[in-house]
N, C-alpha and C positions, 0 to 999 in steps of 0.2 A: 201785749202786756209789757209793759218797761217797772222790772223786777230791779230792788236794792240788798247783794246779797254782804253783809254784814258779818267778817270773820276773823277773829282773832290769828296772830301765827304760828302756832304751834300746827305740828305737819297735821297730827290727826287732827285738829279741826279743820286746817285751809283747805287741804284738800279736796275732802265732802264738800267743800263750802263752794273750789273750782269744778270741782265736775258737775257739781248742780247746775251753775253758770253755764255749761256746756251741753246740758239737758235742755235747761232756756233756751239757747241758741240755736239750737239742732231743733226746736218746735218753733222757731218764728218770732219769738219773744227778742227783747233789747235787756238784758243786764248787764249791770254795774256790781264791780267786784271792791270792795272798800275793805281795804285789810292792810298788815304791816310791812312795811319795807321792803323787807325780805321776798315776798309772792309776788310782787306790781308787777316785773319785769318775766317774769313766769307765766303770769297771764294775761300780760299783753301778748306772749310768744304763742299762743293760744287761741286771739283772735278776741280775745274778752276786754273790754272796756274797764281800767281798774285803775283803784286811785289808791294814796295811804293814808292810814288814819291812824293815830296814837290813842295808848291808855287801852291797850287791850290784852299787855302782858301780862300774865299772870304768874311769869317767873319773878315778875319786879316785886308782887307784894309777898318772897317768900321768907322776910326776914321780919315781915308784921307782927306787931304785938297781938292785935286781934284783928285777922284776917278775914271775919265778916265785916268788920267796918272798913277794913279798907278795901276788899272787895265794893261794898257801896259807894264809898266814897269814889272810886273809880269812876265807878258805872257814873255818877252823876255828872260829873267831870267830862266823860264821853256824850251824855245826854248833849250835851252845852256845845262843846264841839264841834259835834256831828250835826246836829239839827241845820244850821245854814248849810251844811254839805249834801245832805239828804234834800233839803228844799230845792236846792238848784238843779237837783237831779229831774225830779218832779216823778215819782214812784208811782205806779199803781199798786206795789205791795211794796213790805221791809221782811225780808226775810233776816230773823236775825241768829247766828250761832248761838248755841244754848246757854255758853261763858259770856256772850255779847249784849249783858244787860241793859247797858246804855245805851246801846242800839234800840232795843225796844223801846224804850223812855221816850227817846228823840223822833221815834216814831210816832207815840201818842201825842207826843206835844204837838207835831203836825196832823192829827186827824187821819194816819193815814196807815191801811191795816197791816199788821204784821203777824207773820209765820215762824214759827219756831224752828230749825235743826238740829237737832240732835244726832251727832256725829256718833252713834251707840244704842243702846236699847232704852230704852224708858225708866226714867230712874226718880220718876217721883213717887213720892211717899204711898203707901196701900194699907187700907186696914187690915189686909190677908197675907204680908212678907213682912219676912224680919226686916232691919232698915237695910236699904242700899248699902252695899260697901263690905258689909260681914259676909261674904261667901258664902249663908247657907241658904239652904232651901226652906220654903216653907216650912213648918212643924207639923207632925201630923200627928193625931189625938189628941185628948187635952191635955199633957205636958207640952207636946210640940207648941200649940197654939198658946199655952201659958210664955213658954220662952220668949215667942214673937212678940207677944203683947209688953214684959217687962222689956224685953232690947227695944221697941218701940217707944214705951214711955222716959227709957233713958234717952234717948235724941231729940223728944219732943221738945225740952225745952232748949235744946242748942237752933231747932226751927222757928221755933215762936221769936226768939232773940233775932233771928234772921228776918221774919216779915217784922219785925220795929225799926228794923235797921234799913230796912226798903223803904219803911210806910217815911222816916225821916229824911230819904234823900229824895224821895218822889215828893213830897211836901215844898222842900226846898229850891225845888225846879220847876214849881209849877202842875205836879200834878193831882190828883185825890190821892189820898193815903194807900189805897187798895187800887189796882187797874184792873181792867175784866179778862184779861191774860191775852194769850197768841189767838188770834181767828182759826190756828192749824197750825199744829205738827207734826212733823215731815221725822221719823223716827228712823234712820238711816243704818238699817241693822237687817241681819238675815232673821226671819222669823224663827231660828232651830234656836237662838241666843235669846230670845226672846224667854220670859217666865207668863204662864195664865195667873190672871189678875181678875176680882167678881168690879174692882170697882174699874176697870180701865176706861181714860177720858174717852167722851164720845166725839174729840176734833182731833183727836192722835191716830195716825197711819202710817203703818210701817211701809217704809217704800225701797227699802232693799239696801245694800252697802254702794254708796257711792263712792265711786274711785278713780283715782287721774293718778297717771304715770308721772311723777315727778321729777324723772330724768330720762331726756331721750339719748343717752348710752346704752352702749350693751355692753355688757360681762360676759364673757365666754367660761362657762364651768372647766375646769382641771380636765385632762382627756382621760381615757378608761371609760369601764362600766360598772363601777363600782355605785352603790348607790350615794346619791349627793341629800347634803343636808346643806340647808339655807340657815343663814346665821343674821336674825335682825333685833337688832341693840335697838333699846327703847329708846323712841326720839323725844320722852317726856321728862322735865326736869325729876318727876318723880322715882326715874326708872332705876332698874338696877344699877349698881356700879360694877364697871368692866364684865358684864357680861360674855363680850365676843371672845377676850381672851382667858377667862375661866374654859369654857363650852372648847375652844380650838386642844387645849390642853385633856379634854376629855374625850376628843374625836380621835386621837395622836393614835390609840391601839385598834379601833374600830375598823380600820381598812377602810374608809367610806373618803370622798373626797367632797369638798365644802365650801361656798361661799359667803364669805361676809358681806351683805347687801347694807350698805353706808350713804351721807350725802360726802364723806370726804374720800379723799386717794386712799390707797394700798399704803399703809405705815411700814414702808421699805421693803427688805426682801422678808416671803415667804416662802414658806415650804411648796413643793413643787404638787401636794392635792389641795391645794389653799388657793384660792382668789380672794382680792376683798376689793369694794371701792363702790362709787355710784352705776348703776345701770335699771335695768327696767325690769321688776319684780315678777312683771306678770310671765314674761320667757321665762326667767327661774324657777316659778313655780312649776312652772308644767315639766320641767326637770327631774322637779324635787321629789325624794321621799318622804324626809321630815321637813318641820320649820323647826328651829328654835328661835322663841321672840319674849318680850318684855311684857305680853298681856295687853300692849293697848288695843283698844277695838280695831281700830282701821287694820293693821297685822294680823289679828283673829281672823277679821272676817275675808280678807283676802285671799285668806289661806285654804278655811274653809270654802268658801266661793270653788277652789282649784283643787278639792277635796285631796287636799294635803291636811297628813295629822300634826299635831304640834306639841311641842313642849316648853310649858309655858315656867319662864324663870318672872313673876310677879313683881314690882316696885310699890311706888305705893297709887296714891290716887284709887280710882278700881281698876286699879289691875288685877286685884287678889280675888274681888267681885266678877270681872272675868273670867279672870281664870278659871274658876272653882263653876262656871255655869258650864266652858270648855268641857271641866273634867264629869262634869255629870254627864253630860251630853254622850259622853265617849269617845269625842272624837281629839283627844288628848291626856295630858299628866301633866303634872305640878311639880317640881323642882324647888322649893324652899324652906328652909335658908338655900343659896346655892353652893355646892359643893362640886369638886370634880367628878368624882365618884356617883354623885346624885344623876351627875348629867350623865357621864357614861351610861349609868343603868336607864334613865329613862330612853335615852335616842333609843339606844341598845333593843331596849323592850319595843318599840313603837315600829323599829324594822323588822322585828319578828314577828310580829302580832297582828294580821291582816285586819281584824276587826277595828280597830284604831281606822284606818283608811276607809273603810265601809261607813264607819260612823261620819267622817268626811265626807264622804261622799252622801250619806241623808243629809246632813247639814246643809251640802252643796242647790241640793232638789227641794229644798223649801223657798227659794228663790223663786220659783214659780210663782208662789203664793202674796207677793207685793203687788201695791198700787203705785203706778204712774206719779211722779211726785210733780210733774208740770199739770197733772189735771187734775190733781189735788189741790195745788194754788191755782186754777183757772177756775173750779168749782167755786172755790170760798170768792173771787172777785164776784164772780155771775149770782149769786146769795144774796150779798153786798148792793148791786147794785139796782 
């Protein structure tokens, strides 16, 4: 199967997007990695065929007037682009990252079927949750469900405005106003983050957190046995701001000793329980007592994976939406606004508090429960054909 995987460069999407690649190739498959600048060179170093391709930043439309049109107008842009890139490939599937609209376009325009990514949990619309994005839960009784329904009908029509604004740039490139969506989606999340839904798509499958080590460094933790706290600043333009150096200023009385897990160097000298700089997450973690991170999923779920508990300092995006499933979950706490004192008390609490770490660890044990994401796109080819 000669798989096209189509991914924006922000880390939490490429990433899922190379280790799927690496899933392919570990089964026999031939992918192609088509993403920005930034990654080519990272997964060529990986063994993966990979090219670049523009118009897939989504830091560039952050100054948009109205940023579902030019979100569309992107994507079509990309449609136009991509298609002779995609043709020359000659794909048996398009898998496309969930941001990667014109990926999918460029793939109907070729006839040829495409898979969705979603680098996180399932975040489309449900008659049974409040909308994505508001951190709560379900409503239960009829207040609850009243609440859903009115915060439902308020976003309804920022949706509607969204399928007019597709139905004109798929028009304009050629395609019908409506397309019949992804063959599959590949839902790239631990099923504990997951929320139950009456109406969930029946081509969506959760196929677990995928993840690729993005620096092959190591960081060596501060020496002692003091317990260590991981310190990961959001890699999304949405994220907090100065995270790592609020959280260092709250660890200072804690006795604990802590790395700041970054893609840049150590910003000069630090104190002698401090490390900071690029290295490889997954030895950290198995270190680790706590994380403290920004809320984006690929962090969450890493964390959780290494039944480390977390505290979670939110931006925006769904972070807060994260977050706030973390915290039910129990296998974390919330921190916002951030404050030093905030964070002291949460680490504080989360090293005290073995059940924090247990809930970690059920989050970790639901990993069992995914499907295969290479025989989930092998399945929909053999359907297909």
């Amino acid at each position: 199967m000669r798989v096209a995987v189509v991914s924006g460069g922000d880390p939490g999407h490429v990433v899922p997007a190379i280790a799927l690649c690496l899933r392919f190739a570990e089964a026999g498959d031939t992918p192609v990695l088509l993403t920005g600048d930034r990654w080519v060179d990272a997964a060529k170093g990986e063994g993966i065929t990979a090219a670049r391709v523009t118009g897939l930043a989504l830091a560039d439309l952050r100054d948009a007037a109205d940023l579902g049109r030019a979100l569309h107008d992107q994507a079509a842009e990309l449609a136009t682009k991509l298609t002779p890139q995609l043709a020359a490939i000659s794909p048996d599937l398009v898998v496309c990252d969930v941001l990667a609209l014109g990926a999918s376009m460029a793939a109907e325009l070729l006839g040829v079927p495409w898979a969705q990514l979603s680098p996180h949990p399932l975040y489309e619309p449900s008659r049974a949750l409040p909308p994505m994005g508001s951190g709560l839960a379900a409503g239960l009784g009829l207040r609850g469900r009243l609440r859903d329904s009115v915060l439902r009908a308020m976003t309804a029509r920022s949706l509607r405005q969204g399928e007019r604004q597709r139905a004109v740039v798929r028009q304009r490139i050629g395609l019908s106003a409506r397309g019949a969506g992804p063959a599959v989606r590949l839902i790239a999340t631990l099923p504990a983050l997951e929320v139950p839904r009456p109406d969930w798509p029946g081509n969506a499958h959760v196929v677990g957190p995928l993840l690729w080590e993005a620096s092959r460094e190591r960081i060596s933790p501060p020496g002692g046995d003091a317990p260590l706290v991981m310190v990961a600043p959001s890699t999304a333009w949405t994220g907090a701001a100065d995270m790592a150096g609020m959280t260092l200023d709250a660890l200072r009385e804690l006795g604990v000793r802590a790395v700041v897990s970054t893609f840049a160097p150590a910003p000069g000298e630090l104190p002698a329980w401090v490390r900071s700089g690029p290295g490889r997450q997954d030895e950290l973690l198995r270190a680790s007592s706590v994380v403290v991170c920004g809320g984006g999923h690929g962090m969450l779920a890493k964390a959780l994976l290494a039944g480390v508990p977390v505290v979670v300092v939110p931006g925006g995006g769904d972070q807060w939406e994260m977050a706030n499933r973390v915290a039910r979950q129990g296998s974390g706490v919330i921190v916002r606004p951030a404050t030093v004192d905030g964070l002291r008390a949460a680490v504080a609490r989360l090293l005290g508090d073995s059940r924090f770490a247990a809930a970690a660890a059920r989050a970790a044990a639901t990993v069992a429960e995914v499907r295969d994401p290479v025989e989930v796109c092998r399945a929909v080819l053999r359907v297909a054909t």
